[in-house]
Residue frames as qw, qx, qy, qz and C-alpha x, y, z in Angstrom:
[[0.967, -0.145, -0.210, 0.019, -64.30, 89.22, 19.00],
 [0.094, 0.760, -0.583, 0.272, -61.43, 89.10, 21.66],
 [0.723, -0.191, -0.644, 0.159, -59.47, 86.07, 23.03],
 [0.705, -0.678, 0.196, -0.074, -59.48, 85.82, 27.10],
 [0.516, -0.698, 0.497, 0.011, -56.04, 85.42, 28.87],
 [0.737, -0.058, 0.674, 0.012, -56.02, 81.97, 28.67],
 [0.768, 0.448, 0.439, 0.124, -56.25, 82.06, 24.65],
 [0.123, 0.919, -0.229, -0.298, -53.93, 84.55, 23.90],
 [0.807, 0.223, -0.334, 0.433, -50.69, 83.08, 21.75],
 [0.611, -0.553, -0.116, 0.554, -47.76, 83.96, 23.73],
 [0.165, 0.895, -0.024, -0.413, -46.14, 87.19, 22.84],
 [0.897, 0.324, 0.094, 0.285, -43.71, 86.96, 20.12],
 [0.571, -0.484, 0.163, 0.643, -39.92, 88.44, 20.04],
 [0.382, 0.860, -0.274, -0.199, -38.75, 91.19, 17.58],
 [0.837, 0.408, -0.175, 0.319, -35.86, 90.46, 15.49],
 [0.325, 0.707, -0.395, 0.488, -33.80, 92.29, 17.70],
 [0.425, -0.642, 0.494, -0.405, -34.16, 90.65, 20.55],
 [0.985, 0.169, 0.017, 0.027, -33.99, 87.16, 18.73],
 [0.686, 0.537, -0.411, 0.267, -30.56, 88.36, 17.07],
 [0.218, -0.740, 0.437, -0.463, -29.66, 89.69, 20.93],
 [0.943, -0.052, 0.093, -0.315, -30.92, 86.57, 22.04],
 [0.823, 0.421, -0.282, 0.256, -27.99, 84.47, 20.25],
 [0.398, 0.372, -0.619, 0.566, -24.88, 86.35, 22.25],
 [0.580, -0.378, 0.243, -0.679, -27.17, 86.00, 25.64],
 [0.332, -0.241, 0.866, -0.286, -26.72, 82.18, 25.40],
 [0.528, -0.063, -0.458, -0.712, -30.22, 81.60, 23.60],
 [0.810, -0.149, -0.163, -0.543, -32.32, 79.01, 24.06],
 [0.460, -0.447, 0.759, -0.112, -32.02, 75.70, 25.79],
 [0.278, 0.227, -0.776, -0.518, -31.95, 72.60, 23.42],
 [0.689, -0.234, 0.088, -0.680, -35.41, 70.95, 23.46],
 [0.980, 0.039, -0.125, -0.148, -33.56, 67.09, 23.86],
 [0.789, -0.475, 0.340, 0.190, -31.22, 65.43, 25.16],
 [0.023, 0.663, -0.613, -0.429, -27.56, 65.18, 23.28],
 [0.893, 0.214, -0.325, -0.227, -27.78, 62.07, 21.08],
 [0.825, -0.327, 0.460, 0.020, -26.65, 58.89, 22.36],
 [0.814, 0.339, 0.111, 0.458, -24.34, 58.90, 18.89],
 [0.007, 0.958, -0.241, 0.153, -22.40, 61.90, 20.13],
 [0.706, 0.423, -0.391, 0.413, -18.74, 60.99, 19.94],
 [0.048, -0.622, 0.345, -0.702, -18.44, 62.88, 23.68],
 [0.846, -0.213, 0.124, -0.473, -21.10, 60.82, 25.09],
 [0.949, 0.215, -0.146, -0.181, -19.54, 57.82, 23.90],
 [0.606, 0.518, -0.364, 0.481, -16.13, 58.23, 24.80],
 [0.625, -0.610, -0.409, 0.264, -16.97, 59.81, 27.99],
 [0.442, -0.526, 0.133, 0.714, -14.67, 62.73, 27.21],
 [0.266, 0.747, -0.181, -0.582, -14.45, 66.21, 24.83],
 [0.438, -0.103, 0.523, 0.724, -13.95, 65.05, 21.56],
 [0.344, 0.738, 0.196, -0.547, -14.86, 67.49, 19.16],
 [0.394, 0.708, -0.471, -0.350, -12.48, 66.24, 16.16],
 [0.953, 0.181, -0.236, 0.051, -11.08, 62.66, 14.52],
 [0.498, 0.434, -0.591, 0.464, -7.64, 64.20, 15.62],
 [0.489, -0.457, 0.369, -0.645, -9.28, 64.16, 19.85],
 [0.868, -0.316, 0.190, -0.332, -9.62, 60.81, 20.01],
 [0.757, 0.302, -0.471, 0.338, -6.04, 59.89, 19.32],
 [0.090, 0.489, -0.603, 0.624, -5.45, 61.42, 23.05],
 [0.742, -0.427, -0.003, -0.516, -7.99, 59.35, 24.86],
 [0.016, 0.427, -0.842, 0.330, -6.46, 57.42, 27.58],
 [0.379, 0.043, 0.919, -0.105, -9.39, 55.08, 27.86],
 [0.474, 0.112, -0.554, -0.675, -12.03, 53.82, 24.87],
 [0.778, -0.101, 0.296, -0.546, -15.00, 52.04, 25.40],
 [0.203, 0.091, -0.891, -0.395, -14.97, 48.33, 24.40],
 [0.628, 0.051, -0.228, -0.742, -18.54, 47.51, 24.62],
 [0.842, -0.183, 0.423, -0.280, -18.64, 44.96, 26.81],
 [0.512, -0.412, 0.687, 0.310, -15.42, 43.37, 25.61],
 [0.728, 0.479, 0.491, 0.006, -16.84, 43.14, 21.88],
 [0.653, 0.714, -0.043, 0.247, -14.52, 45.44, 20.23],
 [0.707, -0.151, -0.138, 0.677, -10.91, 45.90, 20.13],
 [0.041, 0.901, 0.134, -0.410, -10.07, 49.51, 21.04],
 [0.113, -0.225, 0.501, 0.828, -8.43, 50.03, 17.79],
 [0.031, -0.423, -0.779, -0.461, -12.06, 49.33, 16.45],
 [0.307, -0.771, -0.511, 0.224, -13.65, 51.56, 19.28],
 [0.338, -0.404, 0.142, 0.838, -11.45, 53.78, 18.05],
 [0.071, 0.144, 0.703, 0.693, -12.29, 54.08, 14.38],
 [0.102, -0.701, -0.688, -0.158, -16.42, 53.91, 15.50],
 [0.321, -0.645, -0.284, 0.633, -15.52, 57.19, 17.65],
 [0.117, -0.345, 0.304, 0.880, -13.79, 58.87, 14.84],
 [0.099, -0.358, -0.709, -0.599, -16.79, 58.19, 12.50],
 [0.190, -0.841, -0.506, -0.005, -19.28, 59.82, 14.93],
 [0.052, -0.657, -0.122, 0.743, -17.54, 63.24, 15.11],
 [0.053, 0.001, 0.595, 0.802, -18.25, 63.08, 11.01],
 [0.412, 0.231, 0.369, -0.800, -21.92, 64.96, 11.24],
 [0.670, 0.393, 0.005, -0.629, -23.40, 63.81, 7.59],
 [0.694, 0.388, -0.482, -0.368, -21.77, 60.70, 6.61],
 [0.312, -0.294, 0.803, -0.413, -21.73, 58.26, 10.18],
 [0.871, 0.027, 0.248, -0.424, -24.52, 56.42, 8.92],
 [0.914, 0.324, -0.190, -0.152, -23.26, 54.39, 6.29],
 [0.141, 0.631, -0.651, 0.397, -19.63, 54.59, 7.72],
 [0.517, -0.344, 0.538, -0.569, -21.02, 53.17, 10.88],
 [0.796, -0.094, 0.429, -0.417, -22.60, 50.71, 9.14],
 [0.765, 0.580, -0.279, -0.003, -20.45, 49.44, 6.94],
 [0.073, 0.610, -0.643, 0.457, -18.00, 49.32, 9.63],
 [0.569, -0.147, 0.650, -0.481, -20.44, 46.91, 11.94],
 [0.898, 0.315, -0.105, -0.288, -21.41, 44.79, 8.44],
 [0.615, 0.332, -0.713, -0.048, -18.17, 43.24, 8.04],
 [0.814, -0.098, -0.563, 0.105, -17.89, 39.36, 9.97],
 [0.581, 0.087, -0.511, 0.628, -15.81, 40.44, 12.90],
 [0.022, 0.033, 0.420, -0.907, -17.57, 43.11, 14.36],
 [0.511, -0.300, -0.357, -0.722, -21.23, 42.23, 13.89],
 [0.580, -0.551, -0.596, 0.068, -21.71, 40.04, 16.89],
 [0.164, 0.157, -0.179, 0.957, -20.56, 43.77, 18.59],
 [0.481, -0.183, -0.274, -0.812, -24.31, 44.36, 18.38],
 [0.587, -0.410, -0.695, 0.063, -25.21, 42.22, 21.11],
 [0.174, -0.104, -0.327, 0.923, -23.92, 45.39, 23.52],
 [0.131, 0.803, 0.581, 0.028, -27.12, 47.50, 23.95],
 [0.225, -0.708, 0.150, 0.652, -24.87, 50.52, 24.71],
 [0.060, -0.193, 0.746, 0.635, -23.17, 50.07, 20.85],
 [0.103, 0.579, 0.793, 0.158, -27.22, 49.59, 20.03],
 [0.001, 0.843, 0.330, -0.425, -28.46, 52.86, 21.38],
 [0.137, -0.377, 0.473, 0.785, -25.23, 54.38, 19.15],
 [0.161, 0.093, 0.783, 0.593, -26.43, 52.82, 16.22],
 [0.003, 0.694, 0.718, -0.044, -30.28, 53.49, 16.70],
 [0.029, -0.833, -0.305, 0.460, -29.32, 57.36, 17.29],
 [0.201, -0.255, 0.417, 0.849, -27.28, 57.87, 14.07]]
């Protein structure tokens, strides 16, 4: 029994051309960047809490937060494993929950 063309898997890589693979650039990423990416959101590199003390402009979300709060929501999305509750504990209290009328400051929340 043999498959035809058309049913073959594709071929697979050795380990050495996987590991080669890696300094070659590798793969492309199979999705888009997340719409909670702290870069995305900001519009500009940040890659640390201490990067968005140099941003010369901060979203305000359709005038719903102050940018000392647009500040704070940045620096919690360059933390990778603990933005969720941050995030949302930050948007629970009184003052910043009608924030969540923005869809932009939706999409954030929806992609953490």
């Amino acid at each position: 029994f043999e498959l035809k063309p058309h049913q073959r898997a594709p071929p697979q890589k050795g380990m050495l051309q996987g590991f080669i693979g890696m300094f070659k650039g590798g793969p492309q990423p199979r999705a888009p960047c997340s719409g909670a990416d702290a870069s995305i959101v900001a519009d500009a590199e940040v890659n640390a809490e201490d990067d968005v003390l140099h941003l010369t402009t901060l979203p305000s979300f359709s005038h719903t937060l102050a940018p000392s709060d647009s500040e704070r929501l940045i620096q919690m999305l360059t933390v990778p494993y603990i933005r969720i509750p941050l995030i949302l504990a930050f948007l629970a209290d009184e003052s910043r929950l009608n924030a969540l009328v923005d869809t932009t400051l939706q999409n954030v929340v929806d992609s953490c």
